[in-house]
mmCIF entry with sequence, helices, sheets and N, C-alpha, C, O atoms, coordinates in Angstrom:
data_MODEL
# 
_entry.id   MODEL 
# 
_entity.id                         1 
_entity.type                       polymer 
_entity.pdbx_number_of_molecules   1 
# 
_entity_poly.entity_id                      1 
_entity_poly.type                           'polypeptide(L)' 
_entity_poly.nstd_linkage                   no 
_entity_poly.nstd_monomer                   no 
_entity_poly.pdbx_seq_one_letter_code       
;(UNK)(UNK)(UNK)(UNK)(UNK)(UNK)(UNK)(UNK)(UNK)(UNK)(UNK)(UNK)(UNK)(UNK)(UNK)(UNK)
(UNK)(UNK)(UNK)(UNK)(UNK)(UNK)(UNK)(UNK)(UNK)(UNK)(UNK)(UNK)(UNK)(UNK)(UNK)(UNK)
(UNK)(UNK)(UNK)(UNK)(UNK)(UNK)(UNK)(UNK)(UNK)(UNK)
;
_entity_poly.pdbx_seq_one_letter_code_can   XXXXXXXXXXXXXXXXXXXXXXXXXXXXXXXXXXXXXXXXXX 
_entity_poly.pdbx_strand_id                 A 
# 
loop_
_entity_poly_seq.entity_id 
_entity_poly_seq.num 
_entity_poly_seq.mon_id 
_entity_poly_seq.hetero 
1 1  UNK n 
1 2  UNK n 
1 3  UNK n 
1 4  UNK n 
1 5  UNK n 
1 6  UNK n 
1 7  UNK n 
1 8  UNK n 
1 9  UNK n 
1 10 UNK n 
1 11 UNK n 
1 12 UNK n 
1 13 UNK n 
1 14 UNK n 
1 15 UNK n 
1 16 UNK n 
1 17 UNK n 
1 18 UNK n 
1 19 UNK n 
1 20 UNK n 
1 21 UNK n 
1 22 UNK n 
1 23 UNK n 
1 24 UNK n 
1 25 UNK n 
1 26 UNK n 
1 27 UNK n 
1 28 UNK n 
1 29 UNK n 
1 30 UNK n 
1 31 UNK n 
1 32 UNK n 
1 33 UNK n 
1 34 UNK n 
1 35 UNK n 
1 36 UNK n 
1 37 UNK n 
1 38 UNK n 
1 39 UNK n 
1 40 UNK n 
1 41 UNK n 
1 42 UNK n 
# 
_struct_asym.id          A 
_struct_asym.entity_id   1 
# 
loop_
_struct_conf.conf_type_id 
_struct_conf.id 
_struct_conf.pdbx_PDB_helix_id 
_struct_conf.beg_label_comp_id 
_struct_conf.beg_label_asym_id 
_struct_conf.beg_label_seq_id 
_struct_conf.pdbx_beg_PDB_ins_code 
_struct_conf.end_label_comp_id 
_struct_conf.end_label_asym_id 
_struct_conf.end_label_seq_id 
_struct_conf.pdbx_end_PDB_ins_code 
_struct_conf.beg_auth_comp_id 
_struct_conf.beg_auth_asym_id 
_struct_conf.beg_auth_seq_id 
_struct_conf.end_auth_comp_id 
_struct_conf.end_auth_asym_id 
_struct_conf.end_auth_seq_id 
_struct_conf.pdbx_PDB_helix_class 
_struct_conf.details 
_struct_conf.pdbx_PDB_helix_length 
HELX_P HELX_P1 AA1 UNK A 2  ? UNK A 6  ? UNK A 2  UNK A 6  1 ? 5 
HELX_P HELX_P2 AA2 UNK A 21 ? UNK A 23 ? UNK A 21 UNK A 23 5 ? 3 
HELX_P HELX_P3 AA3 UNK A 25 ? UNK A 32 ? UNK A 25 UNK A 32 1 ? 8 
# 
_struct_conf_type.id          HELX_P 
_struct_conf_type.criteria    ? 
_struct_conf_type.reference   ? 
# 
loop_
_atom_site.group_PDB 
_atom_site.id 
_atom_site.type_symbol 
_atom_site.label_atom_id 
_atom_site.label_alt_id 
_atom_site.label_comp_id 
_atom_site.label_asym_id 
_atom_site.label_entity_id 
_atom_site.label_seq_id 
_atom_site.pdbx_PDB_ins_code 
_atom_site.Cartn_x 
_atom_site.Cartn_y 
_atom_site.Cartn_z 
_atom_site.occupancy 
_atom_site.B_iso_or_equiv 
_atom_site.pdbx_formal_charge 
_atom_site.auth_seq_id 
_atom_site.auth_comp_id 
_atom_site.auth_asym_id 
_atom_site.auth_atom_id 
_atom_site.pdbx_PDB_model_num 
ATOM 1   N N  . UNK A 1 1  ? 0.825  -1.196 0.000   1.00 0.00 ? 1  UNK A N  1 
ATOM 2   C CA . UNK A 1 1  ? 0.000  0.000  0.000   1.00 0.00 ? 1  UNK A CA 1 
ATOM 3   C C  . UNK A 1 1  ? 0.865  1.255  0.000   1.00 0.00 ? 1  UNK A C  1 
ATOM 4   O O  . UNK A 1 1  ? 0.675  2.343  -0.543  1.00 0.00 ? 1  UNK A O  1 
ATOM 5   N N  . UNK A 1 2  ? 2.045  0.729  0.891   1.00 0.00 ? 2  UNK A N  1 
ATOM 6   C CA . UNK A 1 2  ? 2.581  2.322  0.409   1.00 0.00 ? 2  UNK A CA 1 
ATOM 7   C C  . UNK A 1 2  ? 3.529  2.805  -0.694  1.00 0.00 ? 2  UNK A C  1 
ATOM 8   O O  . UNK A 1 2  ? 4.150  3.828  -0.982  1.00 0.00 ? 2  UNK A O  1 
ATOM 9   N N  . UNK A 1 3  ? 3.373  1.798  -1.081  1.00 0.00 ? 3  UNK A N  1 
ATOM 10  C CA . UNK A 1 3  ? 4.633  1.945  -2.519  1.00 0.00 ? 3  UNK A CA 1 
ATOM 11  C C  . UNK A 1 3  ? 3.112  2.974  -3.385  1.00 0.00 ? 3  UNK A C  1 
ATOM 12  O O  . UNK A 1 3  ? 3.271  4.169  -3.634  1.00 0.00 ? 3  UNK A O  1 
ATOM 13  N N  . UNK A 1 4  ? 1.768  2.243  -3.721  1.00 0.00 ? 4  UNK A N  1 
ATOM 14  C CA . UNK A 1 4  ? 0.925  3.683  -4.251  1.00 0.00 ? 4  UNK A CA 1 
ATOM 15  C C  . UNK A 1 4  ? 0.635  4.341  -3.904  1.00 0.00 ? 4  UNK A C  1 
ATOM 16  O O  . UNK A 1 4  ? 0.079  5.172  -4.622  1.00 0.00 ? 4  UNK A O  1 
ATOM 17  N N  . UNK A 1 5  ? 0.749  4.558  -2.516  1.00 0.00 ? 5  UNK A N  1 
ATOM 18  C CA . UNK A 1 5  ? 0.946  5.786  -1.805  1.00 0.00 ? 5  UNK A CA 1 
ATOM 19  C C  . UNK A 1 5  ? 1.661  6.690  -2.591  1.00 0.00 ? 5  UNK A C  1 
ATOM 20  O O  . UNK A 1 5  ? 1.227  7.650  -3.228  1.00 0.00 ? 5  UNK A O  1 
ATOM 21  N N  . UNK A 1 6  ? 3.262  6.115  -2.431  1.00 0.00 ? 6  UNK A N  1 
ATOM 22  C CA . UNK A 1 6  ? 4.100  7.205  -2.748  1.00 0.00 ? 6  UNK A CA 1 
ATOM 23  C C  . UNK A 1 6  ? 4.046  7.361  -4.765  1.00 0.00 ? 6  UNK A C  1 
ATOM 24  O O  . UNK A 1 6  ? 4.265  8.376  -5.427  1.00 0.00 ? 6  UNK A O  1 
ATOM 25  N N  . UNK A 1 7  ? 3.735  6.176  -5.188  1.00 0.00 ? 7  UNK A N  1 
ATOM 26  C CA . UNK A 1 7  ? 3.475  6.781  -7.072  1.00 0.00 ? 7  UNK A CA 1 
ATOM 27  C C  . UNK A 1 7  ? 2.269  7.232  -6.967  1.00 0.00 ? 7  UNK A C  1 
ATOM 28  O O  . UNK A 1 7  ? 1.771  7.127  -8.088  1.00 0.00 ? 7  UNK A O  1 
ATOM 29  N N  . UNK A 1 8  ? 1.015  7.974  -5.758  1.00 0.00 ? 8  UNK A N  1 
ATOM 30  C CA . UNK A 1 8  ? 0.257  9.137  -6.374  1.00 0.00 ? 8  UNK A CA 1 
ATOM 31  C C  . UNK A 1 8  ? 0.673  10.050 -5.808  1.00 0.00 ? 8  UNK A C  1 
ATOM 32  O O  . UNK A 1 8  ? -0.099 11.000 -5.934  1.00 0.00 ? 8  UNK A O  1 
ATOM 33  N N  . UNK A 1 9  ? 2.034  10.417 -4.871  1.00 0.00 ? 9  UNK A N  1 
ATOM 34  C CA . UNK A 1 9  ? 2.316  11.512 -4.648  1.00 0.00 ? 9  UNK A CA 1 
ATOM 35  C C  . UNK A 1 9  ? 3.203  12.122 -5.363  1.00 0.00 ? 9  UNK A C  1 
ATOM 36  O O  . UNK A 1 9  ? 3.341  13.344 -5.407  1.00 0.00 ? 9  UNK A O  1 
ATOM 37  N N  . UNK A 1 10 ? 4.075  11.025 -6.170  1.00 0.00 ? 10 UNK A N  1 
ATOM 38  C CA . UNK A 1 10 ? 5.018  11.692 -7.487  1.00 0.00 ? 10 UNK A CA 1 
ATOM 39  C C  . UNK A 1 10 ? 4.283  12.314 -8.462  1.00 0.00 ? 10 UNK A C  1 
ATOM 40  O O  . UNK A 1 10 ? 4.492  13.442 -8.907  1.00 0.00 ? 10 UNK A O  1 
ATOM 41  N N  . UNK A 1 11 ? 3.214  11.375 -8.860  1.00 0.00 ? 11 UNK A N  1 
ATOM 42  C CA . UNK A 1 11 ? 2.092  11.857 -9.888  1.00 0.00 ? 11 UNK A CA 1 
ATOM 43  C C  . UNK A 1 11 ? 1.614  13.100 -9.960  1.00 0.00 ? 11 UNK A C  1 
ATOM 44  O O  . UNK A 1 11 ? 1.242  13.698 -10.969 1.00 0.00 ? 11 UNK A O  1 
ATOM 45  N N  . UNK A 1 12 ? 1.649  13.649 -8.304  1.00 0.00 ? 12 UNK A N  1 
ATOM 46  C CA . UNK A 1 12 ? 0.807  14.468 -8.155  1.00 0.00 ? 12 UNK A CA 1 
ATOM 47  C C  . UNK A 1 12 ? -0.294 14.616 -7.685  1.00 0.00 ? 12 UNK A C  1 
ATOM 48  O O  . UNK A 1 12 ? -0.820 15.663 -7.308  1.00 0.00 ? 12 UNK A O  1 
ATOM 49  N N  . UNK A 1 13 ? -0.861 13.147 -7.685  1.00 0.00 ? 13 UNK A N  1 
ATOM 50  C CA . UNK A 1 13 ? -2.389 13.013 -7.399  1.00 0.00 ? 13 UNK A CA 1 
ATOM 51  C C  . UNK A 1 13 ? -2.868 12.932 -5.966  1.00 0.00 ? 13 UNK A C  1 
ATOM 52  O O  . UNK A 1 13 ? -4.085 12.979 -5.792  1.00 0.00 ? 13 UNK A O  1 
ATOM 53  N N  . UNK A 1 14 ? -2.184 12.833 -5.066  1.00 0.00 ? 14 UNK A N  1 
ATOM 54  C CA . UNK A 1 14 ? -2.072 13.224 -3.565  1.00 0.00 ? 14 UNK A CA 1 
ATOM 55  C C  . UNK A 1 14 ? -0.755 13.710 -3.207  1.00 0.00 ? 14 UNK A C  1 
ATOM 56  O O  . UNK A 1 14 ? 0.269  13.721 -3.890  1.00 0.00 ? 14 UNK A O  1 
ATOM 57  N N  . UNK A 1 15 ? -0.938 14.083 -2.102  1.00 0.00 ? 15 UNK A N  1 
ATOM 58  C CA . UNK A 1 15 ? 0.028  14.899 -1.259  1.00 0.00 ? 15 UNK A CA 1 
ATOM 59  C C  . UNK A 1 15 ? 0.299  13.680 0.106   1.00 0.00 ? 15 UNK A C  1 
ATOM 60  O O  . UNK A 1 15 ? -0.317 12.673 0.456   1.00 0.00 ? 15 UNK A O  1 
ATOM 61  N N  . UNK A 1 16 ? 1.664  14.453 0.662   1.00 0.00 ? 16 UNK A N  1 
ATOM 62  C CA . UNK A 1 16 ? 1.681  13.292 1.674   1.00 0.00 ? 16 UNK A CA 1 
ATOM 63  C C  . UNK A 1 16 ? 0.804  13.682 2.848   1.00 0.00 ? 16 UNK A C  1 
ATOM 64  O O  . UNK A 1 16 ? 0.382  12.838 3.639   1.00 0.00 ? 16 UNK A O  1 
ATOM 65  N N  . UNK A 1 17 ? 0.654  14.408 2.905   1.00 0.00 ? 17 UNK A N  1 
ATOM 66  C CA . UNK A 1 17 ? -0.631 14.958 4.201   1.00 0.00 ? 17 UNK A CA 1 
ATOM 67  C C  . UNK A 1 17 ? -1.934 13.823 4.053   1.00 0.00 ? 17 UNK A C  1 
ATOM 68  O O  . UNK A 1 17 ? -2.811 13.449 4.831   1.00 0.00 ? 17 UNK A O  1 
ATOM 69  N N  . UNK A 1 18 ? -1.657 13.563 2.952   1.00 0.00 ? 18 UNK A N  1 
ATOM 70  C CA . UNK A 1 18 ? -3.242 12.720 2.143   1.00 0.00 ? 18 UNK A CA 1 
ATOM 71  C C  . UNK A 1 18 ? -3.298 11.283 2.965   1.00 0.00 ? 18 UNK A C  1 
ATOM 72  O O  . UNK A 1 18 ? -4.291 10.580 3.152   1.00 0.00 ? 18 UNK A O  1 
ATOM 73  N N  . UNK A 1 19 ? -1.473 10.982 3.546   1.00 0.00 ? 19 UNK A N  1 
ATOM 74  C CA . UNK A 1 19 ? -1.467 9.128  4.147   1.00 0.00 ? 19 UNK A CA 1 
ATOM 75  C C  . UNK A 1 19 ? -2.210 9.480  4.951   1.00 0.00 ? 19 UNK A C  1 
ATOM 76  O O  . UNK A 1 19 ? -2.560 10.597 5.332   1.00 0.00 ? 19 UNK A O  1 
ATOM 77  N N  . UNK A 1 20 ? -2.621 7.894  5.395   1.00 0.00 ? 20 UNK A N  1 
ATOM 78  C CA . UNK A 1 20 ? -3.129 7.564  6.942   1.00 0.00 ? 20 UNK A CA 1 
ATOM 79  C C  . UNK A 1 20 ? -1.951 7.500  7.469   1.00 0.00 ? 20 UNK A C  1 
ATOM 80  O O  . UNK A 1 20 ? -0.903 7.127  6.943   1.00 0.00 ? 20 UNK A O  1 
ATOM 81  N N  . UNK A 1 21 ? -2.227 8.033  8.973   1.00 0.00 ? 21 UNK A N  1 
ATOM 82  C CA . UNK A 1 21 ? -1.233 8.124  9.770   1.00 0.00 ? 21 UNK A CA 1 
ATOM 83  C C  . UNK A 1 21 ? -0.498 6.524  9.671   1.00 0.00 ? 21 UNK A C  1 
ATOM 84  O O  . UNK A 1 21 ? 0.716  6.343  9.582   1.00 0.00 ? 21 UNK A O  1 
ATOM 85  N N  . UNK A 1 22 ? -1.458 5.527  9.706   1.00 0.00 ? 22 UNK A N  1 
ATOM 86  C CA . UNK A 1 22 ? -0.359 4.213  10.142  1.00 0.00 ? 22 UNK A CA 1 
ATOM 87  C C  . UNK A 1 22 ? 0.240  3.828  9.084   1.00 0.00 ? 22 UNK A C  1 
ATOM 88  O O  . UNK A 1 22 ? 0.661  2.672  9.113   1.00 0.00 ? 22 UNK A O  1 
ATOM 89  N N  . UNK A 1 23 ? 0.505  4.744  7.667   1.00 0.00 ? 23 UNK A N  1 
ATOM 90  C CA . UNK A 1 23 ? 1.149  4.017  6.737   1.00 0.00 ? 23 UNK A CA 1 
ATOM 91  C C  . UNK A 1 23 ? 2.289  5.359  6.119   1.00 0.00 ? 23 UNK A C  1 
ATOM 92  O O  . UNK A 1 23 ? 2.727  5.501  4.977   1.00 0.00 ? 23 UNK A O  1 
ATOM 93  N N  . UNK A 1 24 ? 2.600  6.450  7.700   1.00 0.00 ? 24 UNK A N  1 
ATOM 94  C CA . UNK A 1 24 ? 2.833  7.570  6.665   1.00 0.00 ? 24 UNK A CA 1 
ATOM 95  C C  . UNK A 1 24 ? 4.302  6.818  7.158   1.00 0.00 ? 24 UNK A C  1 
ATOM 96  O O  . UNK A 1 24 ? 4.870  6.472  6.122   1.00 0.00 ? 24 UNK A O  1 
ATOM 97  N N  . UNK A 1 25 ? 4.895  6.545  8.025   1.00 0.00 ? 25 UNK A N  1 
ATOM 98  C CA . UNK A 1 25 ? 6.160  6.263  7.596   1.00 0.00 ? 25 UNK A CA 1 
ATOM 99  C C  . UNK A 1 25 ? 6.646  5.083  6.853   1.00 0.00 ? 25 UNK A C  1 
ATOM 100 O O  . UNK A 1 25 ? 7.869  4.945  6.864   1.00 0.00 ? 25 UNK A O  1 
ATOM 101 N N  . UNK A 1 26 ? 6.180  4.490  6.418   1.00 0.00 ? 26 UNK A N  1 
ATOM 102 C CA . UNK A 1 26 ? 6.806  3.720  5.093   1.00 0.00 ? 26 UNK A CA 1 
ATOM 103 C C  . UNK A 1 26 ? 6.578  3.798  4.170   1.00 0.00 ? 26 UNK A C  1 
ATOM 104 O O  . UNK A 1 26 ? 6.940  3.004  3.302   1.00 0.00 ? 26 UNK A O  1 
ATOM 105 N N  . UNK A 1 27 ? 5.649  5.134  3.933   1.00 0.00 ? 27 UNK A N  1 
ATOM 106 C CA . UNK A 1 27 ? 5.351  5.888  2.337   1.00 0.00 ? 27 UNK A CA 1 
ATOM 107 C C  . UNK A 1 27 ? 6.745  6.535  2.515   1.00 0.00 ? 27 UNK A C  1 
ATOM 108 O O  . UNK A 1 27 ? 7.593  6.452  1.627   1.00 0.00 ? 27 UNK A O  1 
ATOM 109 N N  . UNK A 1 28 ? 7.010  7.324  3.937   1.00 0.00 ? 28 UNK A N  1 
ATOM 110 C CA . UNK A 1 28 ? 8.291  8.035  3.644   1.00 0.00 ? 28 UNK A CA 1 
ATOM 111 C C  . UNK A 1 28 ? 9.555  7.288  3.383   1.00 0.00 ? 28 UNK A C  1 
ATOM 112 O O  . UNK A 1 28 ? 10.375 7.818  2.634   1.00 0.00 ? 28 UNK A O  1 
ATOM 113 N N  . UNK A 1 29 ? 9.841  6.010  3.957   1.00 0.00 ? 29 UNK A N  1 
ATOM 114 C CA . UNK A 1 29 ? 10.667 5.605  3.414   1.00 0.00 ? 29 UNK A CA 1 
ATOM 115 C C  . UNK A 1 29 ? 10.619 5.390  1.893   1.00 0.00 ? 29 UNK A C  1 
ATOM 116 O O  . UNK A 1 29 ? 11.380 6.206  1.374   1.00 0.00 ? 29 UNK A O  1 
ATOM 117 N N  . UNK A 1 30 ? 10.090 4.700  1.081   1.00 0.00 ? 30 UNK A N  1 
ATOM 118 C CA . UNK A 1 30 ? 9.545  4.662  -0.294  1.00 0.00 ? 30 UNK A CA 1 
ATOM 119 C C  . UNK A 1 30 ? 9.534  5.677  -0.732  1.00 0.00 ? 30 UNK A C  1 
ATOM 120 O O  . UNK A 1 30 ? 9.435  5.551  -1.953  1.00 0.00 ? 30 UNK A O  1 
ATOM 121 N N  . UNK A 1 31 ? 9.585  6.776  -0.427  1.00 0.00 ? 31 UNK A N  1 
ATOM 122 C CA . UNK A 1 31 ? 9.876  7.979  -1.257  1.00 0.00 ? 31 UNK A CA 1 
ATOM 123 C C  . UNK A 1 31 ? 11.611 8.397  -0.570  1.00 0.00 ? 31 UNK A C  1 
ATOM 124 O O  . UNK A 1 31 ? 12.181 9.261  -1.236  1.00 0.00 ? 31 UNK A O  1 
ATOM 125 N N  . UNK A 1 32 ? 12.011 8.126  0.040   1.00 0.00 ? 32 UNK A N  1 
ATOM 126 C CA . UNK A 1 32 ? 13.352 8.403  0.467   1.00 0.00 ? 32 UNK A CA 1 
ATOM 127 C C  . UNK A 1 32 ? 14.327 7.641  -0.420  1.00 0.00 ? 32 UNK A C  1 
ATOM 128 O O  . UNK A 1 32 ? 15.316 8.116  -0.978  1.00 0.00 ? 32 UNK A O  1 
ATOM 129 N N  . UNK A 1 33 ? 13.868 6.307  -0.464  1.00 0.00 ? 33 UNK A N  1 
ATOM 130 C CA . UNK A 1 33 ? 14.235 5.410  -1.117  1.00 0.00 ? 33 UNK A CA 1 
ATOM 131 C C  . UNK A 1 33 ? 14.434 5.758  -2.862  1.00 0.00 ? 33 UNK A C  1 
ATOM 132 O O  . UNK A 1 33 ? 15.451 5.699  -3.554  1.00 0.00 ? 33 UNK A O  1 
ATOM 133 N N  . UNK A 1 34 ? 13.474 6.013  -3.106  1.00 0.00 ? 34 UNK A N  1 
ATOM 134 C CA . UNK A 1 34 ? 13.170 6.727  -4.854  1.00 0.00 ? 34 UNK A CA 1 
ATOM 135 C C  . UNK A 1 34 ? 14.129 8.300  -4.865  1.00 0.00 ? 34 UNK A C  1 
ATOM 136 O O  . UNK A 1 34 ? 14.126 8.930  -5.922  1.00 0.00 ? 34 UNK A O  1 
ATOM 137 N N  . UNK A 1 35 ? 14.834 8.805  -3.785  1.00 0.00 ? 35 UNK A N  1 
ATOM 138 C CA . UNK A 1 35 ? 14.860 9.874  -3.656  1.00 0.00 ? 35 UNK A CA 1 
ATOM 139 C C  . UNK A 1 35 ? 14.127 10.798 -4.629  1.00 0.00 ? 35 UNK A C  1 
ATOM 140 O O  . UNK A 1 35 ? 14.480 11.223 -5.730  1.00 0.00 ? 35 UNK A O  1 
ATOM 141 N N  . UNK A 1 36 ? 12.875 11.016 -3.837  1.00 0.00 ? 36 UNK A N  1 
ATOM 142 C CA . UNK A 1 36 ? 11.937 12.058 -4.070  1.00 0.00 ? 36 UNK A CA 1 
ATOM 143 C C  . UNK A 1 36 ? 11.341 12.703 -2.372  1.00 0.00 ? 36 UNK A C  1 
ATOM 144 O O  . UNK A 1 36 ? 10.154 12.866 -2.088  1.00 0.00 ? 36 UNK A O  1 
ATOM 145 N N  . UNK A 1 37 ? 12.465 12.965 -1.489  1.00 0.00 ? 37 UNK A N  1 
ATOM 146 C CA . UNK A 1 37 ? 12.358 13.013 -0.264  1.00 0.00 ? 37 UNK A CA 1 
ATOM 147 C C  . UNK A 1 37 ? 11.944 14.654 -0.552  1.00 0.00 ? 37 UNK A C  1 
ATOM 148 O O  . UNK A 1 37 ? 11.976 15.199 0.551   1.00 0.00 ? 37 UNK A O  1 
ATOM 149 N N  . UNK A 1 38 ? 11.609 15.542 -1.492  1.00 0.00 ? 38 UNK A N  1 
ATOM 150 C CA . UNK A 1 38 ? 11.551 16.821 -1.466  1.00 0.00 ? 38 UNK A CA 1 
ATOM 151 C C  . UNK A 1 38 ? 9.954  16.866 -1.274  1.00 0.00 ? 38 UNK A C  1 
ATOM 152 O O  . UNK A 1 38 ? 9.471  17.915 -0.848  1.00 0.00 ? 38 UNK A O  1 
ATOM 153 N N  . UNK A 1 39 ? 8.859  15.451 -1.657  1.00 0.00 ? 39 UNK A N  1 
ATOM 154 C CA . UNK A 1 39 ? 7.506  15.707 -1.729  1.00 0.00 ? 39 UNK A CA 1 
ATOM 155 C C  . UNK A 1 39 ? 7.014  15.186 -0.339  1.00 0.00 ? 39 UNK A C  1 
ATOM 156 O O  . UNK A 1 39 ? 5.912  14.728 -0.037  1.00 0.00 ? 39 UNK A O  1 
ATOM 157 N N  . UNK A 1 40 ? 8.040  15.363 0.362   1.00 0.00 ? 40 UNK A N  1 
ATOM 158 C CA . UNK A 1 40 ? 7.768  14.881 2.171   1.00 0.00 ? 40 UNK A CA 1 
ATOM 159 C C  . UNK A 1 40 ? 7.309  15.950 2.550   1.00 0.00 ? 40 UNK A C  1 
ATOM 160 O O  . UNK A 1 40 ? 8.328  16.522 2.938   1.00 0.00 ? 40 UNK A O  1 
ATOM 161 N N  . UNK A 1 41 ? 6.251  16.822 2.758   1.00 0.00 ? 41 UNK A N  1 
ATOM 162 C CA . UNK A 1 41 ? 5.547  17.735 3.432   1.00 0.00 ? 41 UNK A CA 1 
ATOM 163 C C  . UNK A 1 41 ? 4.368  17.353 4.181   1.00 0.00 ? 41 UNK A C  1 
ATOM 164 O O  . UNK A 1 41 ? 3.407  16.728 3.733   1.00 0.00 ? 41 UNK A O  1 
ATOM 165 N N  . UNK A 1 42 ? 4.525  17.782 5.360   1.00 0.00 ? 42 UNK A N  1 
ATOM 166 C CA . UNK A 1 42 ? 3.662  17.694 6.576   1.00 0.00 ? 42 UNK A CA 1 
ATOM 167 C C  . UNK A 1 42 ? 2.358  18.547 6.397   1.00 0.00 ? 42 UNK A C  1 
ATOM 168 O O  . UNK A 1 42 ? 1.523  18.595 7.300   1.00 0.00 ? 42 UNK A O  1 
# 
């Protein structure tokens, strides 16, 4: 789940504000990982 988490926040199509809390840190890793750590906004 959080790997599409983080390809609709590259997309554009959500924001990370958009996770559920119990999946926002391993969307962030997955986007750390992709380094796209710049679309990490709270």
């Amino acid at each position: 789940m959080a790997v599409i988490y983080a390809t609709l926040i590259i997309k554009g199509k959500k924001t990370f504000a958009q996770v559920p809390v119990k999946i926002q840190e391993q969307v962030r890793q997955v986007l750390i990982d992709l380094e796209c750590e710049e679309l990490i906004e709270e």
